[in-house]
C-alpha positions in Angstrom: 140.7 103.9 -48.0 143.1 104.8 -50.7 144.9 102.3 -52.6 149.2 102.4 -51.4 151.2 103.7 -54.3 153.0 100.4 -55.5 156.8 99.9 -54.3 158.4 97.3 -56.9 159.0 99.0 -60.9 156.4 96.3 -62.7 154.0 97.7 -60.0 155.0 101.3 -61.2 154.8 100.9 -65.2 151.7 99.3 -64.4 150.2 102.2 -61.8 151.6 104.5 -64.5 149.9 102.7 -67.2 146.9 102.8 -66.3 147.0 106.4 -64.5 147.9 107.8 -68.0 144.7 105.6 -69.6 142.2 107.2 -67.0 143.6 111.0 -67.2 140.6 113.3 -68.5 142.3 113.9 -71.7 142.0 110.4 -72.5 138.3 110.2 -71.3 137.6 113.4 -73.5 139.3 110.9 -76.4 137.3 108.2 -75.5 133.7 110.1 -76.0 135.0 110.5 -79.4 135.1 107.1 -80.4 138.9 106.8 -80.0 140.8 104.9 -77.5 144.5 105.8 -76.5 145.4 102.5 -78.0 144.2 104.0 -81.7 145.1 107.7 -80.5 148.6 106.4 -80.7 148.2 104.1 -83.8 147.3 107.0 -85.7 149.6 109.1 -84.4 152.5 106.7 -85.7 150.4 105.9 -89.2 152.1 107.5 -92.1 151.2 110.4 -94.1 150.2 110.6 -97.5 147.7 107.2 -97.2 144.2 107.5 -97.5 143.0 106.4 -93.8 139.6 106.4 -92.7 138.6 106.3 -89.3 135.4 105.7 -87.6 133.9 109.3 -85.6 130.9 110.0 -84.3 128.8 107.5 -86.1 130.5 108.1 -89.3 133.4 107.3 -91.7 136.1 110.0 -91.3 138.3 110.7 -93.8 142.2 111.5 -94.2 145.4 111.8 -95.3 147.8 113.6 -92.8 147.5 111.9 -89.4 149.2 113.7 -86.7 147.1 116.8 -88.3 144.0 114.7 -87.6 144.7 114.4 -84.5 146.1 118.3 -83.7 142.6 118.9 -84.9 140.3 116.9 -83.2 141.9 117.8 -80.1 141.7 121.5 -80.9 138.1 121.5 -82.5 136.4 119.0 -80.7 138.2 118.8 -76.9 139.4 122.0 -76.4 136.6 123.3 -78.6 138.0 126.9 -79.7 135.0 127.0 -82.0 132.3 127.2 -79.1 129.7 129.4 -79.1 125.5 130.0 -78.8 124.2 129.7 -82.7 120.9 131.2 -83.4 118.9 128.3 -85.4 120.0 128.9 -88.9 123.1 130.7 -88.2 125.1 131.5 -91.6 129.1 130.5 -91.1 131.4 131.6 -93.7 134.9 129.1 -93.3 137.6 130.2 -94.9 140.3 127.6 -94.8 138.3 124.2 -94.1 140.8 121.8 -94.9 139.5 118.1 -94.0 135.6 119.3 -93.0 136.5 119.1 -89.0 135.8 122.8 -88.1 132.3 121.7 -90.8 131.6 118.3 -88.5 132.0 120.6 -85.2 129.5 123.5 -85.8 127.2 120.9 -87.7 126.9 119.3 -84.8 126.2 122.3 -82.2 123.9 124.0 -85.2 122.4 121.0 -87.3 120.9 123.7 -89.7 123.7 126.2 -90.3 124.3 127.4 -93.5 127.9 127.0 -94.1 130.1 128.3 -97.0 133.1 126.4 -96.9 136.6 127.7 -99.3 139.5 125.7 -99.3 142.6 126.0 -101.9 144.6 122.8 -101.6 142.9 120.1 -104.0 143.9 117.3 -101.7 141.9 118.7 -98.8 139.3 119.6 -100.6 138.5 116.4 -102.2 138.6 115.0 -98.5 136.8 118.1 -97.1 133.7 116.9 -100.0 134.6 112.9 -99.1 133.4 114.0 -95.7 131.0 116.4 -96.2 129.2 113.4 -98.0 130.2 110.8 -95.5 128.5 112.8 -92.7 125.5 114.0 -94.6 125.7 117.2 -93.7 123.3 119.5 -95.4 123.6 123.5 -96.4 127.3 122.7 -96.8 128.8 124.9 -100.0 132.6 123.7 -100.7 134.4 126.0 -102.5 138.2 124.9 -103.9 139.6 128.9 -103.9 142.0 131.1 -101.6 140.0 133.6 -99.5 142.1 136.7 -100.7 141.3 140.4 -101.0 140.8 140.0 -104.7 139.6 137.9 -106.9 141.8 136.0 -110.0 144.3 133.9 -110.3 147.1 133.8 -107.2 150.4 131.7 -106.5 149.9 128.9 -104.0 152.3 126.4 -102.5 150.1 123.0 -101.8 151.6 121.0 -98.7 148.7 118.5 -99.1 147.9 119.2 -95.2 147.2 122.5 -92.6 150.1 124.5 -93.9 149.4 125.0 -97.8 149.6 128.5 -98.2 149.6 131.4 -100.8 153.0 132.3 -102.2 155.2 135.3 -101.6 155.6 135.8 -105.0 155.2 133.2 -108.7 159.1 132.5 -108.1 158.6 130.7 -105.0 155.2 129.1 -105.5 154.4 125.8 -107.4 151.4 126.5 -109.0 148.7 129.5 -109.3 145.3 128.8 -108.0 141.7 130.6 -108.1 141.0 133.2 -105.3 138.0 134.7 -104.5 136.9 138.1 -102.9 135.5 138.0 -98.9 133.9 141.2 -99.4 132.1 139.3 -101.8 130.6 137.6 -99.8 129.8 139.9 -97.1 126.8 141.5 -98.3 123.9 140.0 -95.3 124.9 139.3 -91.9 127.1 136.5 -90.9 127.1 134.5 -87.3 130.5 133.4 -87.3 133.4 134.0 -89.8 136.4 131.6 -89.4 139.8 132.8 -91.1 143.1 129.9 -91.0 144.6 131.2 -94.3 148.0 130.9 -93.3 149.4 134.2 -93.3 146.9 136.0 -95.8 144.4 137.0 -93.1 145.6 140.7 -92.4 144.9 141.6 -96.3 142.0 140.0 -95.9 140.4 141.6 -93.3 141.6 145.2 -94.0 139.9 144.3 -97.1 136.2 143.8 -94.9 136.6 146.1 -92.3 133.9 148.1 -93.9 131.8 145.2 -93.8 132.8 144.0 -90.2 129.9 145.5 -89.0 127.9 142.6 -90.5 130.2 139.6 -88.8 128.7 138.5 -85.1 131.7 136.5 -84.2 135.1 136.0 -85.3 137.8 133.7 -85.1 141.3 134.2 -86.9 144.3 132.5 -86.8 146.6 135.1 -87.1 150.9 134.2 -88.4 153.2 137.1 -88.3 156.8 137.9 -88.2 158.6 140.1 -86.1 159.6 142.6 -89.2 155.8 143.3 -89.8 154.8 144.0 -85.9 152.8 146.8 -87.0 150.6 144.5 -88.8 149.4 142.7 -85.4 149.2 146.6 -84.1 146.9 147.8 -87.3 144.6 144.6 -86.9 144.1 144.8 -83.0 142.6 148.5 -83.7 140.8 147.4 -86.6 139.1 145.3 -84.6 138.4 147.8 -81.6 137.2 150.2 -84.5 134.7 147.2 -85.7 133.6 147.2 -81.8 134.8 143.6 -81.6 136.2 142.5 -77.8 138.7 140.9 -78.8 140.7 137.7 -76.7 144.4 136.8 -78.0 145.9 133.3 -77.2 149.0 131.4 -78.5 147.6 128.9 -81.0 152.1 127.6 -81.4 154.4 127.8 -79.1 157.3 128.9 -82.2 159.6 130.5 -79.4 160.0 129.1 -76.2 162.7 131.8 -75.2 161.3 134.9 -76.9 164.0 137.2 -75.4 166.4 134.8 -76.6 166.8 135.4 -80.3 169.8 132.8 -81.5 167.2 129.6 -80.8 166.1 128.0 -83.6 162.9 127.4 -84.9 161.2 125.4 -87.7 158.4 127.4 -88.1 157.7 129.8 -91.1 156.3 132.6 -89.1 157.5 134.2 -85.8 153.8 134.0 -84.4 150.7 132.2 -84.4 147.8 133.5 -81.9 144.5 132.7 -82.4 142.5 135.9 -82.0 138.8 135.5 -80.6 136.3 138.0 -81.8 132.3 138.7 -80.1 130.2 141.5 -79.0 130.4 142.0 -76.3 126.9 142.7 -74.9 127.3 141.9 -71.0 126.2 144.9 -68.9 129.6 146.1 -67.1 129.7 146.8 -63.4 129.7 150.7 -62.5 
C-alpha cells in the first residue's frame, strides 16, 4: 500500500526533501562518490581556489567548481563520450582541460593511448596534477592549441572551459604555442575529441584528407549565425568522410530562436555537440 502524500507544509518540505535526495540523478551522483549535500557545497565553493575532491578512489583536482560539476555530469552521467574501445585504442583529445574526458575513457579502456593538448596553463597544470593523482598510464599532456598550423597564435586564458584562441593579437592577452592536427594524423585513430572553442571548423577542413583514418568523432562545434555556411560546409565534410553523423544542443544560448531581440550572454550563437561513427549496421531493405 502506498504511503498518503502528507497534508500539513513541514510534512511537504520534508516529502519534498527527501523525494529530491532519492531522484535518479542524485543516485547517478551518489555512485560517484558525491552526495547532494557536497554536490551543492561545491556548487556554492568559489572559483579560483585550489579544491580537491575525493572521486573514484582518487584525489581530484580543481579550480573552477561549477565547471567541475557541468563536467562530471556531462562526462561521467550522461556519458557523451561512450563507446566500444578496441583494447589499446589510440585517443587524440584536443581540449583536455582538468583530465575528466582522460579519467572517463581511462576507465572504460585502462590501456588507451591517449594524446592529450591543452592551451590554458592553469588547466594544464591541473590536467598533469590529475593525470598523476590517478596514475594513469600512456597519458601524453601537451600545453598547445590544436590549430591548423603550427607557431605561435593569440590566446585569451579564462583559467576554466572557455579559454579560447583570439580573433586577432588586439583582442587577445597573450600568444601561445599551437600545433598542427594533421600532424598527428598519420596512423589510425579510435576516437578524436575536438572542444577548441570555436577553432574546430579550421581544424578539421585542415584533416579532412586524413578523416579517413579517425573511427569516431566527437566535436563540440560554436558558431554564429553570420557564418551559417560554416555548420553547412562541415556537415558535408563529414558525409564526404562517410561519417553518420548525430547533432545535439550541447547550450541552450537561445531559448526563443525566432525571437531575435533576447539577450544572451554567450559568445557564440550555437553550441551542438556533433557525434561522429561508422556506421556499419546492415540497413533494412
Amino acid at each position: 500500500m502506498s504511503q498518503p502524500y502528507p497534508n500539513s507544509l513541514a510534512h511537504r518540505l520534508l516529502y519534498g526533501l527527501r523525494t529530491r535526495l532519492t531522484t535518479q540523478q542524485n543516485r547517478s551522483w551518489r555512485k560517484l562518490g558525491i552526495s547532494f549535500w557536497r554536490k551543492t557545497i561545491i556548487k556554492h565553493l568559489p572559483p579560483g581556489r585550489l579544491y580537491q575532491q575525493q572521486f573514484l578512489g582518487n584525489l581530484l583536482y580543481f579550480k573552477a567548481p561549477q565547471e567541475l560539476l557541468h563536467g562530471l555530469e556531462e562526462i561521467f552521467i550522461h556519458e557523451v563520450y561512450k563507446q566500444s574501445f578496441q583494447k589499446n585504442a589510440r585517443i587524440i583529445d584536443c581540449g583536455a582541460n582538468i583530465g575528466l574526458s582522460i579519467i572517463y575513457l581511462k576507465t572504460v579502456c585502462p590501456q588507451a593511448i591517449i594524446t592529450a593538448f591543452e592551451p590554458d596553463s592553469d588547466n594544464f597544470e591541473l590536467l598533469k596534477k590529475n593525470i598523476l593523482s590517478f596514475e594513469l598510464a600512456n597519458v601524453s599532456p601537451i600545453q598547445a592549441a590544436v590549430w591548423n598550423r603550427s607557431g605561435l597564435v593569440p590566446f585569451i586564458s579564462n583559467h576554466g572551459m572557455a579559454s579560447r584562441l583570439a580573433n586577432s593579437t588586439l583582442e587577445s592577452e597573450e600568444m601561445i604555442r599551437s600545433v598542427r592536427l594533421r600532424d598527428y594524423i598519420n596512423d589510425p585513430v579510435d576516437f578524436l575529441k575536438l572542444d577548441v572553442e570555436g577553432a574546430e571548423y579550421d581544424i578539421i577542413t585542415d584533416i579532412e584528407d586524413r578523416l579517413f583514418l579517425v573511427n569516431s568523432m566527437f566535436i563540440e562545434y560554436h558558431g554564429f549565425f553570420n557564418k551559417q555556411n560554416q555548420l553547412t560546409d562541415l556537415l558535408s565534410l563529414l558525409t564526404r568522410a562517410k561519417f553518420t553523423y548525430y547533432l545535439k544542443e550541447a547550450a541552450v544560448n537561445y531559448k526563443t530562436p525566432l525571437y531575435q531581440k533576447e539577450e544572451t550572454t554567450h559568445l557564440f550563437d550555437l553550441q551542438l555537440n556533433i557525434f561522429c561513427f561508422r556506421d556499419n549496421k546492415k540497413k533494412p531493405t
